[in-house]
N, C-alpha and C positions, 0 to 999 in steps of 0.2 A: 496462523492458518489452521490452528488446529480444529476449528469447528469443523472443515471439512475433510476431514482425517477419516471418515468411515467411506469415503469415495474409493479409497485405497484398495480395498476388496474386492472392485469390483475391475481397477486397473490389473489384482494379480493374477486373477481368470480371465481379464484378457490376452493377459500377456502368455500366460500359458499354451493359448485358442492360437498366436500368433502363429505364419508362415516363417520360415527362415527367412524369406526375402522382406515379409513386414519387418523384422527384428533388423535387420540391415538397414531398412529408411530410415530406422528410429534410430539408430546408430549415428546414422549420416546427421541426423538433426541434433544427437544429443552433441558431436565433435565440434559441431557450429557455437552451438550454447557455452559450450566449454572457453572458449578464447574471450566470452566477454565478461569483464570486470565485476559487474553487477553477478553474475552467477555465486562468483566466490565470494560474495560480502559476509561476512562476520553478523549476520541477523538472524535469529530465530524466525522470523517472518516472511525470509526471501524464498526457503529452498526445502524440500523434506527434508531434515538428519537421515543420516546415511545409516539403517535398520539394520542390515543384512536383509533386504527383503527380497523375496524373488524377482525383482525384476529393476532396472535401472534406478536409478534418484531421479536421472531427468524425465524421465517417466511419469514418476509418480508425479513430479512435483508440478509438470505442466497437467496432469490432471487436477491437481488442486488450485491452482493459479486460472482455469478454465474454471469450474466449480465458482472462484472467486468473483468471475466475470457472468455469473450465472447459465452458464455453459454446459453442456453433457460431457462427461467424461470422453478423449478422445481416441479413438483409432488409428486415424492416419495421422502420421505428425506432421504441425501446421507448417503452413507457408511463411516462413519471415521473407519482411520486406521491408521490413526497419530495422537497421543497424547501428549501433552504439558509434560516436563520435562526438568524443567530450560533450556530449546534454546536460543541460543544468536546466533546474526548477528555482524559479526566483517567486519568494511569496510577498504581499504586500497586503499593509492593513488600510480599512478605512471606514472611518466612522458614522457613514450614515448621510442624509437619509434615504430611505426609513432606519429605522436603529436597529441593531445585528441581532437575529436572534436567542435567547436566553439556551445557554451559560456564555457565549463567546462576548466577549471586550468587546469586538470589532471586524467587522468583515473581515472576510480572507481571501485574498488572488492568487492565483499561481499563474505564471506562467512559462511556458515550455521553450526554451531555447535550443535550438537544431543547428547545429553547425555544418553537420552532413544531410540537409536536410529531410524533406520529409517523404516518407515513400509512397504514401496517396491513401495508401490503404487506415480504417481506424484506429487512434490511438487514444489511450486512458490513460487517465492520471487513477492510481488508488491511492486511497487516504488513511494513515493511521494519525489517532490524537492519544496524548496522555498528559494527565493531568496530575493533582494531590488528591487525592479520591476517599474523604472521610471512611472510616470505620474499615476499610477494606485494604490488602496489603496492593499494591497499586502494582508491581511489576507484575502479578498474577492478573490482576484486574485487563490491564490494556492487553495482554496477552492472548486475551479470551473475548474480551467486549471493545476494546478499543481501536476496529476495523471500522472505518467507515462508507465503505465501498469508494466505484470507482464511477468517475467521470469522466466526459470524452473531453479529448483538448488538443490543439493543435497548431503549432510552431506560431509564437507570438503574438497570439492571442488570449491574453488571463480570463480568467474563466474560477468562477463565485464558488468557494469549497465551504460554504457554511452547511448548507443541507449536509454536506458529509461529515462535519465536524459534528453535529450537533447529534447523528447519527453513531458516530463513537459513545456513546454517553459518557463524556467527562464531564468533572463537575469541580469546582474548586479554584486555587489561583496561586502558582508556584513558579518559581526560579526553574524547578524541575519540567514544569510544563515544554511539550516540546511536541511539533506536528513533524511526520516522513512522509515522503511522497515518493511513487514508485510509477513508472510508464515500463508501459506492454503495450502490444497489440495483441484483444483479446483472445484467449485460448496459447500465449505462448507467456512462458517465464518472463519478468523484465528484462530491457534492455537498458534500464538505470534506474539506480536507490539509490534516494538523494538520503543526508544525512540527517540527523536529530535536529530539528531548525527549536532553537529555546526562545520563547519570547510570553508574554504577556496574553496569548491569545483565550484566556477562559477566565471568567468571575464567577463567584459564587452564587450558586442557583438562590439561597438562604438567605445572600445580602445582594439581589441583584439591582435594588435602588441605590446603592451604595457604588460610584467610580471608583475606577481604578485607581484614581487620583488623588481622590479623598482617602482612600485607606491608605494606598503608599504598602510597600514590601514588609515594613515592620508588622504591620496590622496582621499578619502570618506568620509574625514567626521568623523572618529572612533577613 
């Protein structure tokens, strides 16, 4: 999330400009955010690091997670109407046709399971992909380029993440390869980040006549 990092500046002159009674909504919104699991995950990608900066983390970070959804930084804090209860993201591959767009092996699905279900209002799926990424140290790489925005999606119905994959620019073909998927409703922090899914899903831009099959995991190395 750091591309949108210079957003921040313009959340700490708001925040300054704030009413006592604004800083109170925000309050009331950040205690909600607090009790869900996704808040605390263990990602450089989920949540601002906690700066000392003048003004809250859930602050800042649903200005950046807004920013993410191409959104204006925000003032009032938003409306949740989707609440966390056990969601999981199931991905699924499939080969065509037409054949998947170049670097991806194979189509990619997700879809969105709601066991609480769903509360009407829009939800997105955002998409990170990381790959083996020649010449480049790869945990800086995906960190900075390996966003691939979000797409809208909604309770069991998969819904086609190649455009966003192919929009991470990964490139390459690794054991290490691994796609996260994260659901919001745009302009609020998620309400779930699904884990590191590792699988097959990128070939090499360099040998893309070349299957996955025909090289096999040795043919890198693995």
């Amino acid at each position: 999330m750091e591309r949108w990092d210079s957003c921040l500046h313009v959340v700490a002159s708001n925040w300054r400009a704030f009413t006592p009674a604004q800083k109170v909504a925000w309050g009331r919104y950040e205690t909600q955010i607090h009790l869900w699991e996704s808040w605390h995950t263990e990602v450089e990608t989920v949540s601002v690091p906690d700066r000392a900066r003048p003004y809250p983390q859930s602050y800042g970070a649903t200005a950046i997670w807004a920013a993410a959804c191409g959104l204006p930084v925000p003032v009032v804090p938003p409306i949740v109407t989707q609440l966390p209860f056990e969601d999981d993201v199931s991905l699924m591959l499939s080969p065509g046709p037409p054949p998947p767009p170049a670097p991806l092996a194979s189509h990619v699905w997700a879809t969105w399971s709601a066991p609480g279900g769903w509360g009407g209002r829009p939800v997105v799926a955002g998409v990170w992909a990381r790959s083996t990424v020649p010449l480049k140290v790869s945990n800086w790489y995906w960190r900075r380029c390996g966003w691939g925005g979000v797409v809208p999606i909604r309770p069991g119905v998969p819904v086609l993440l190649d455009a966003a994959l192919v929009s991470c620019g990964c490139s390459g073909a690794s054991l290490d390869s691994w796609v996260r998927i994260v659901l919001m409703e745009p302009g609020v922090v998620p309400f779930y980040v699904g884990p590191q899914v590792r699988g097959p899903w990128f070939v090499d831009v360099g040998m893309s006549g070349w299957g996955w099959s025909e090289w096999g995991l040795d043919a890198w190395g693995l």
